[in-house]
C-alpha atoms as an extended CHARMM CRD file, in Angstrom:
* protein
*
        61  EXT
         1         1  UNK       CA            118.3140000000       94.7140000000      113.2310000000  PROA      1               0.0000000000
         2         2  UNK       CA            115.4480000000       97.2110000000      113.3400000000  PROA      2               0.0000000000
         3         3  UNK       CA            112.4740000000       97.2580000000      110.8290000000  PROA      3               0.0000000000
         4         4  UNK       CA            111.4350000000      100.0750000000      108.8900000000  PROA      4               0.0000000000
         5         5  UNK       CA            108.8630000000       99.1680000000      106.9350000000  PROA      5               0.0000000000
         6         6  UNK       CA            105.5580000000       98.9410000000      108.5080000000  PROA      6               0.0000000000
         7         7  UNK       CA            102.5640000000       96.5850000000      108.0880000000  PROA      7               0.0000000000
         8         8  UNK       CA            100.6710000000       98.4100000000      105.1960000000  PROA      8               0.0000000000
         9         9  UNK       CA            103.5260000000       99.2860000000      103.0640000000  PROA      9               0.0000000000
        10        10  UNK       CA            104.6170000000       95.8650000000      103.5790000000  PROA      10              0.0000000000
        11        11  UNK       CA            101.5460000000       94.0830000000      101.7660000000  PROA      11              0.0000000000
        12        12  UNK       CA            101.5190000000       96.6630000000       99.3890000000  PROA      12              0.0000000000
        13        13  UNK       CA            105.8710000000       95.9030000000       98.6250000000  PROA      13              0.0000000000
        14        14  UNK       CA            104.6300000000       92.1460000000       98.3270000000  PROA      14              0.0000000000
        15        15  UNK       CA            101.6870000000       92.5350000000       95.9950000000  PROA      15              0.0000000000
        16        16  UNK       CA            103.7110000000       94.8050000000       93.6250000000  PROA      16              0.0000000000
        17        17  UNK       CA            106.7790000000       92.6910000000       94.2270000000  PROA      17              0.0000000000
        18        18  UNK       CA            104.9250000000       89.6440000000       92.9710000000  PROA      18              0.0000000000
        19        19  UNK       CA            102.9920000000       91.3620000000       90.6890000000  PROA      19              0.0000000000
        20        20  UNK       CA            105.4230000000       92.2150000000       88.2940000000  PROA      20              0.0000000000
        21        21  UNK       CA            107.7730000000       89.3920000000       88.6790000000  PROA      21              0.0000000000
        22        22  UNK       CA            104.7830000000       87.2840000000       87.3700000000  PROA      22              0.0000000000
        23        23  UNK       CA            104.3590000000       89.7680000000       84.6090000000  PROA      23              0.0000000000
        24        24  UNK       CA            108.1520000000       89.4350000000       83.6500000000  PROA      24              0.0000000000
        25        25  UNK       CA            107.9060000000       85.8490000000       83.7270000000  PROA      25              0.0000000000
        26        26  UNK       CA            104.9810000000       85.5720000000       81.5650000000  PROA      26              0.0000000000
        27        27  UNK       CA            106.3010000000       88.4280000000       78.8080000000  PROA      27              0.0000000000
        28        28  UNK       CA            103.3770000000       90.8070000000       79.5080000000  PROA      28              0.0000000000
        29        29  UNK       CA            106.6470000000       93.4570000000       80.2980000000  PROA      29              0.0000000000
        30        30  UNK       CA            110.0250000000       93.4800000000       79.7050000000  PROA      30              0.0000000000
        31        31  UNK       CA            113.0430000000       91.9890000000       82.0510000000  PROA      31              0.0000000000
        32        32  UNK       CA            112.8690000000       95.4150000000       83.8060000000  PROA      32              0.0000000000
        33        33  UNK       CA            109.6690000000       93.6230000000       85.7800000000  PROA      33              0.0000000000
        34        34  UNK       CA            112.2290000000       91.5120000000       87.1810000000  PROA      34              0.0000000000
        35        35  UNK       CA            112.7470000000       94.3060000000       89.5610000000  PROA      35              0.0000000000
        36        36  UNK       CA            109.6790000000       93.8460000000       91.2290000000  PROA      36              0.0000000000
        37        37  UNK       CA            112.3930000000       91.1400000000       93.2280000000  PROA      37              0.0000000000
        38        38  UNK       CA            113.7590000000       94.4920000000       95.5150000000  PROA      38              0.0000000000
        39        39  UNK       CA            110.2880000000       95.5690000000       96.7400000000  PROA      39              0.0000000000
        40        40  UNK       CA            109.4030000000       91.6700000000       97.2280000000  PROA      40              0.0000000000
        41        41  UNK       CA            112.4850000000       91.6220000000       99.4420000000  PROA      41              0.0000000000
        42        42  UNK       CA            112.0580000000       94.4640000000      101.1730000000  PROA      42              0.0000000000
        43        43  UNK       CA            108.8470000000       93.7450000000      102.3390000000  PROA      43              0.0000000000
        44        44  UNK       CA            109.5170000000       90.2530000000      103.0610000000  PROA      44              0.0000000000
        45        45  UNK       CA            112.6670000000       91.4910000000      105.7030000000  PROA      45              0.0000000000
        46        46  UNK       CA            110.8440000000       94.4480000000      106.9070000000  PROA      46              0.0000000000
        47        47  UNK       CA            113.8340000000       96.5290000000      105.8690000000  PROA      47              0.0000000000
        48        48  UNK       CA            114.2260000000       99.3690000000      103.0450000000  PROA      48              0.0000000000
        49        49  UNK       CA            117.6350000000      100.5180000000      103.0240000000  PROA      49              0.0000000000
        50        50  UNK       CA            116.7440000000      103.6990000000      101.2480000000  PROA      50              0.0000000000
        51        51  UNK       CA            114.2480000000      104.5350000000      104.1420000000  PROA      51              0.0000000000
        52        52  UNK       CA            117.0630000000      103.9600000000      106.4570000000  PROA      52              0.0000000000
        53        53  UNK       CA            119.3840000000      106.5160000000      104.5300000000  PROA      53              0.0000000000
        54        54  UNK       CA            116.5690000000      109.1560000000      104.4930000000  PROA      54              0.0000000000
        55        55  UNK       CA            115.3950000000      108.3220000000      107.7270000000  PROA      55              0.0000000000
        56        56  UNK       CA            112.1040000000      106.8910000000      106.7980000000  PROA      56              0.0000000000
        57        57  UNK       CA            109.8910000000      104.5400000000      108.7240000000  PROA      57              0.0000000000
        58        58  UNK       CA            106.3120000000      103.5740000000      108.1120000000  PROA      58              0.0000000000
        59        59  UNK       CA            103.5270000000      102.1220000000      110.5480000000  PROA      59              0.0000000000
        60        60  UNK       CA            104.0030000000      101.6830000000      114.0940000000  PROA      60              0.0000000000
        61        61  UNK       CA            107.1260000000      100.3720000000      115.7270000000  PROA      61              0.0000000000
């Protein structure tokens, strides 16, 4: 499986991802922050699958 989701927009997918799960889980915003699992994921595999419909990939690979 190829990666397409480089090492920049990775952290940044993790911090974010994190970021607003904690904020879901301690009220501060509503259960939409519970979305902040798909960019956690996403950086975690290395693999958007919107970038691979629209032919995205970021960094170097």
């Amino acid at each position: 499986m190829k990666t397409n989701v480089g090492g920049l927009d990775r952290l940044l997918r993790i911090l974010a991802g994190l970021a607003l799960i904690a904020l879901a889980a301690t009220g501060t915003v509503g259960a939409w922050g519970w979305l902040g699992v798909i960019p956690l994921l996403t950086g975690l595999v290395r693999l958007c699958p919107l970038y691979t419909l629209l032919g995205i990939r970021s960094g170097r690979h």
